[in-house]
N, C-alpha and C positions, 0 to 999 in steps of 0.2 A: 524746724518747720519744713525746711524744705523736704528733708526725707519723708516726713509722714505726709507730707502730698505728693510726693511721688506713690509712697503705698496706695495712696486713695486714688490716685488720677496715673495707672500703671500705661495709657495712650501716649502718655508725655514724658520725655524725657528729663530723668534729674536736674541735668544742664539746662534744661531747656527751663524745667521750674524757676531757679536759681537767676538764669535770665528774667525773668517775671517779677522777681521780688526785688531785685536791682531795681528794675524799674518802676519801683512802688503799684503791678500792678495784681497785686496780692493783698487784702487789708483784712487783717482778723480783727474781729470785733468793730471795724471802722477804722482800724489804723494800719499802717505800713510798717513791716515789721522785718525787721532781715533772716537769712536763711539762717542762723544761728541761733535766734532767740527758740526757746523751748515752747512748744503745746503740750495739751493735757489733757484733751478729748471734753467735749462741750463746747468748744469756740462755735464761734457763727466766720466762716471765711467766703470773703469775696473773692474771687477771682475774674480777670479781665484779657483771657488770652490773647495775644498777639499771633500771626503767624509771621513766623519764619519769613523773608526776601524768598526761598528756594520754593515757595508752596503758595506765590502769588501769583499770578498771570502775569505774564511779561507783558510791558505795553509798546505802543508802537510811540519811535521817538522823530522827532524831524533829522537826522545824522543826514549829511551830506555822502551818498557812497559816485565811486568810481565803475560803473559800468563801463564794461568791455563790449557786451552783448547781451541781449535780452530777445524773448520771444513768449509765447505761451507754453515753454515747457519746462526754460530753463534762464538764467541771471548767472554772468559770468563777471565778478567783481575784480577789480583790480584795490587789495585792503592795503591803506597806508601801515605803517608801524605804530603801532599804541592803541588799535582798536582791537580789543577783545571780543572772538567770535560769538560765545557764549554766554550766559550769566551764572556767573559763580564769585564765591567765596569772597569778597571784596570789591567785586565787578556785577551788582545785579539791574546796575542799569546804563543807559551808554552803550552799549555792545551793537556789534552788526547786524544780531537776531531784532532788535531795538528798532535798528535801524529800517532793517527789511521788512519789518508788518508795517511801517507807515508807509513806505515806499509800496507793500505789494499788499494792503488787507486781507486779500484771500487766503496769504499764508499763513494766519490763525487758524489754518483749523488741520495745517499740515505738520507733522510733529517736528521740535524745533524748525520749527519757520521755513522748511525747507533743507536745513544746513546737512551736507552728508560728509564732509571733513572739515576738519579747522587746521588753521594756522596757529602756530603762539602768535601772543600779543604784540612782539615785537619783532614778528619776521613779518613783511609784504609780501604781496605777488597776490600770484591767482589761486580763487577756488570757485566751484560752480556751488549753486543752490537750486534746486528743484522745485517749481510752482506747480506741482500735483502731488499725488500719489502716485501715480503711474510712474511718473519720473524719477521720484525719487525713488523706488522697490528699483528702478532699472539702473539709475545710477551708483546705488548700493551693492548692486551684483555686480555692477563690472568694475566696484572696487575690489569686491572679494575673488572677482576671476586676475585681479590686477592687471586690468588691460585698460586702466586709466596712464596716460603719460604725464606722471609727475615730476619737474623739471625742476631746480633750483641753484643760484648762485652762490658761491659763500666763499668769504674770504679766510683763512686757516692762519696762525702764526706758526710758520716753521715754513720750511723752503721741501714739499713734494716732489719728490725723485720723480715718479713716474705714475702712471692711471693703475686702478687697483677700482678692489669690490672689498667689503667688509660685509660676511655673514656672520654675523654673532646674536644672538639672543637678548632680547631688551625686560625688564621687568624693572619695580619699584627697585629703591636702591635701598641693602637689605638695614641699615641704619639712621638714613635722610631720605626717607618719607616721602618730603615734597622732590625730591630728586630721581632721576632714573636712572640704570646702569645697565652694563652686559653683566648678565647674570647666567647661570646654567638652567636657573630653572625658567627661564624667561621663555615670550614668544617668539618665535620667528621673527628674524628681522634684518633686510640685505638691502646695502647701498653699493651702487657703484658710483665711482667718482673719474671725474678727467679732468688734467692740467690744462687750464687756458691760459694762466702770467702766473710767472715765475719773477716773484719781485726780488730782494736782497733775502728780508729776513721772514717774507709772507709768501701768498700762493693764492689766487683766485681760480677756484675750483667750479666744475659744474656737475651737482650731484643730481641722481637718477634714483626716484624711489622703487623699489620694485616689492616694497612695503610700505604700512603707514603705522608706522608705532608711536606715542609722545615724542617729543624732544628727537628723533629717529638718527637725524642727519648730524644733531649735534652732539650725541652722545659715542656716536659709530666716529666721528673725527677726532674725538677726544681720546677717543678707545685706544685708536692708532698714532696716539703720539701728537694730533695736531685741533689743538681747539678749534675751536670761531674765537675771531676777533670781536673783544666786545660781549662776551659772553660770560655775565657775571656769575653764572649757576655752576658751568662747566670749566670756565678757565681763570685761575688763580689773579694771573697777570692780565688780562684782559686783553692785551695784543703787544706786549714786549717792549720794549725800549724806544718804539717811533709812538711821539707824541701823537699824534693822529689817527694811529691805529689803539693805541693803549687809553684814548679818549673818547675812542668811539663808543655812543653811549647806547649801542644798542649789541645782540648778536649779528654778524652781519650775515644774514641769510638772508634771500628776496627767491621768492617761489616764480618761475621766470620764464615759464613753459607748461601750458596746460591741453593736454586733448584728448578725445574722448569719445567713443557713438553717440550720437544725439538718440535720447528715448525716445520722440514723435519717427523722424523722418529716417535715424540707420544711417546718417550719412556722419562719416570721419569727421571731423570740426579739430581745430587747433588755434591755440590763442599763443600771444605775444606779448611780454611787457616788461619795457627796460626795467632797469634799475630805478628807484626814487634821487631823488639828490641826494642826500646824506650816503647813500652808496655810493654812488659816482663819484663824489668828492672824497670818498676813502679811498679808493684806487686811481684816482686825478695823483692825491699826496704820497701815496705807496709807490706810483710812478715814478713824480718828481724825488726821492728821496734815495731813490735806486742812481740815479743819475748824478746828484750832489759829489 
């Protein structure tokens, strides 16, 4: 069945059918019938499409956000760890776009809500969002001229000799899919980093995007020998042999420096924002454990 409505109904996808019939919203003849059983040309078929979470209108949610700053051009949030900036694959509601049309109505009619970079889910800090068009075409360009100052902290497992850049090329990873790597045929893609502590068997680093790829900062530290602690995509051990580091239940990255032209007024703007607790109290126990 489900092939021969795929042949008849070529708008929809196979899977997409097969989701339909799982959920008995298929009835030939009047009954529900699995994608297995045979047709024979003369049935009478009901169908009940569904759409897809991804082909709904996102709605606006009541989410509590951390504003930094706001005005009529632009929203400078401060995102805890665990809020997903956008709606996808397992995440189509809850998210900060979710959050921002109840918080700002008018960004319904601005493409995602505003948003012109994301964080992953479970790195903090800052990022702007644009309440126009105007601002956003201008915030979009001066990520592409990269003259956005993207700032962030992160904790590495291994002890960093000294400051360095990593230019190497980011693309899908060419086996793990949901994963990214240096690859040859990748995009462009350069961090610099600098030593701030130097713990025993870790390093609190401060990375400098002078790009914005996925995963960018955690992949370019892994490249070179030193994960994020806490980072269960890219680092095996998670953060080595210090219970606190190797429990840390997140990547430890917090975006920690943001500044930028304002698109109204031309004028420099730079924002600020410590670490959350769950950071802090990682480099509190990486302290105390250096001293033990």
């Amino acid at each position: 069945m489900d092939s021969a409505l795929a042949t008849l109904m070529p708008e929809y996808s196979r899977s997409r059918i097969q989701s339909w019939i799982k959920q008995a919203l298929v009835q030939v003849g009047g009954r529900a019938l699995s994608a297995k059983d045979k047709v024979w040309g003369g049935e009478i078929v009901t169908l009940y499409p569904e759409l897809h979470p991804a082909e709904l209108p996102a709605v606006a949610e009541d989410i509590t956000l951390n504003i930094v700053y706001e005005d009529d051009s632009i929203i400078v949030i401060n995102k805890p760890a665990g809020l997903v900036v956008h709606p996808g694959s397992g995440n189509w509601q809850g998210t900060l776009l979710n959050a921002l049309l109840y918080h700002a109505p008018e960004l319904t009619h601005i493409p995602r809500a505003g948003i012109v970079h994301r964080l992953d889910k479970d790195t903090s800090g800052l990022l702007v969002v644009a309440r126009t068009l105007t601002a956003q075409t201008h915030l979009v360009r001066q990520l592409q001229a990269r003259t956005v100052k993207r700032e962030y902290l992160a904790v590495t497992q291994g002890v960093i000799a000294q400051h360095g850049r990593v230019d190497a090329p980011i693309g899908r990873h060419p086996t793990q899919r949901t994963k990214m790597a240096v690859v040859n045929n990748g995009r462009e893609a350069v961090t610099r980093y600098t030593v701030v502590t130097r713990f025993a068997r870790h390093t609190l680093v401060r990375c400098a995007l002078e790009t914005g790829r996925t995963h960018q900062i955690r992949v370019h530290m892994q490249s070179i020998g030193y994960p994020l602690v806490g980072d269960s995509t890219y680092n095996r051990t998670r953060g080595g042999d210090i219970p606190c580091a190797r429990e840390f239940p997140r990547q430890a990255l917090h975006a920690t420096q943001l500044g930028l032209i304002h698109p109204a007024t031309g004028d420099a703007l730079e924002w600020q924002a410590e670490p959350p607790d769950d950071f802090a109290g990682l480099i509190a126990c990486l302290t105390a454990a250096q001293t033990l």
